[in-house]
C-alpha positions, 0 to 999 in steps of 0.5 A: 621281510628283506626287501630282495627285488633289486637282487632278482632284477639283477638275475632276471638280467643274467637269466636273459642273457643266459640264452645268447651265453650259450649260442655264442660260446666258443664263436668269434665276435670281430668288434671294429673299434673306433668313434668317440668311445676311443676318446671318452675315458668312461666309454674306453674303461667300459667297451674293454670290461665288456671284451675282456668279459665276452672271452672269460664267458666263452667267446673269441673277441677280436678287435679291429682299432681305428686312430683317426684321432691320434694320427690327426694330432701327430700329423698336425704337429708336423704340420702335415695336411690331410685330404679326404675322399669319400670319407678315405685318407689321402695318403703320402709316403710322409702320412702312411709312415706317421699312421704306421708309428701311431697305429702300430706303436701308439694306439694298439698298445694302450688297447692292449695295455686296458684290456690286459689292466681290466685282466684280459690276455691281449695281444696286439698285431698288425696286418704285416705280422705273419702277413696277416693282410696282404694288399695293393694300391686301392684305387677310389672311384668318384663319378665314374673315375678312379681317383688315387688315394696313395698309399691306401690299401685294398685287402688281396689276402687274410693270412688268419692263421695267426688270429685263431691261434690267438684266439682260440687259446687265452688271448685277445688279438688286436689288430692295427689296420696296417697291410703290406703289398708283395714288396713289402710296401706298407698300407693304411687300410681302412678300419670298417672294412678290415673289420669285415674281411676279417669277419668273413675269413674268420667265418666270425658268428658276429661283426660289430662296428661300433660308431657314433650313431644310433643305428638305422632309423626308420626315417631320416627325421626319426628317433626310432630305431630299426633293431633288426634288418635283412638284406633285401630290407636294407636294400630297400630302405636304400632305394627309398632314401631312408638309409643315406650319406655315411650310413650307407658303406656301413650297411654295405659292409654288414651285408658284405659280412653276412652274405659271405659266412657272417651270422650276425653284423651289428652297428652299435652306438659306441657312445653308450657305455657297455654297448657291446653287452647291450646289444649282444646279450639283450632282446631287444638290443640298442642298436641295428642288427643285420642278417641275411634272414631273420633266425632266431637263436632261441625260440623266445628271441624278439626279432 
């Protein structure tokens, strides 16, 4: 007798995703971009089959890229130093003209150019299009102070227009993390947090953000990882110390996400290949999950 179980494995994985299939059709999914899964080859091929795949399905994806990476090499080629503050760029006119070029120019096309090569309809945009993210100088406080971080921007007002017309038809919108204020004055905004606000404008189902982490764990030294968070618990886990350094804005914008329309934010370790479906599609995930309360999509759902 033809031995059929490896096949039925495969079902048995389709059969499990088919719940989530059908609570997610036609909702928005905003995905930051960003980590060693922009520079690892095998990892970019596999996050773009996993977004081309969540729009043939039935989804709305729409992706928010950083570029760290490139705008790094372009700026040490013309020999231009960087400063960092609480983990944001200092940004002269030089450097936010060099990240506008390689942000805009470089590295949102070559996303547009593999989803579109793994047969998505992507469509790359930037804050300035359609003035879909206005802004004005973001001042960053340390100890107390403001301290300025030049053209560094802090997000005033999301034009989505743009992104539903996009995304509620054929299309992938990608989206470089450029903004301008009311003279026209461009900004470098930081990628996690476009993410978010986009998330919350777009009344998005799911924000993920994938980074090069595992997730929450449950304690510092811990290889165990929290797949599902509420509010109040990462608050407390805040309190205890257990999430800390650069964990901690991460979380803040996830619960920023849920407590303003969000159903779902995830932080997923990008270096995992098909990370994106993983998380979304499975029980039990890979990474954390963050809600305002535990609701189950399914009744069978383990949270």
């Amino acid at each position: 007798m033809t031995d059929y179980s490896e096949i039925i494995k495969k079902a048995e994985i389709l059969i499990e995703a088919l719940p989530y299939i059908q609570a997610l059709n036609g909702k928005t999914v905003v995905i930051k971009y960003g980590g060693n899964a922009m520079v690892n080859e095998e990892l970019k091929n596999s996050v773009m089959e996993d977004i081309t795949l969540l729009k043939f399905i039935g989804m709305n994806p729409v992706v928010v890229h950083g570029g760290g990476p490139d705008i790094n090499k372009v700026l040490k080629y013309y020999d231009i130093r960087s400063e960092f503050v609480n983990g944001l760029r200092k940004t002269d006119e030089q450097t936010v003209e060099v990240a506008q070029m390689v942000l805009v120019g470089k590295t949102n096309k070559e996303i547009v150019s593999l989803l579109n090569r793994k047969g998505g309809k992507a469509v790359g945009v930037s804050g300035i299009d359609g003035q879909l993210l206005e802004c004005e100088k973001h001042m960053e406080m340390v100890d107390g102070n403001p301290v300025d971080l030049g053209f560094v921007g802090r997000i005033t007002k999301i034009n989505t227009h743009v992104l539903e017309v996009l995304a509620r038809d054929e299309y992938i919108p990608v989206v470089a993390p450029i903004g301008t204020d009311a003279n026209g004055q461009s900004y470098n905004i930081n990628a996690d947090t476009v993410a978010a606000e986009l998330a919350c404008a777009l009344k998005a189902e799911k924000l993920m953000l994938l980074t090069d982490v595992e997730g929450v764990k449950t304690a510092k030294d811990s290889d165990q990882i929290l797949h599902a968070l509420t509010v109040r618990e990462v608050h407390q886990l805040i309190a205890e110390g257990i999430i800390v350094g650069g964990m901690i804005p991460k979380v803040l914008g996830c619960i920023r996400a849920v407590e303003n329309g969000v159903g779902r934010a995830h932080i997923v370790d990008g270096r995992i290949p098909h990370c994106i479906l993983l998380e979304i599609f499975t029980n039990k995930g890979i990474g954390t999950m963050i809600t305002r309360e535990l609701m189950r999509y399914f009744d069978k759902e383990n949270l």
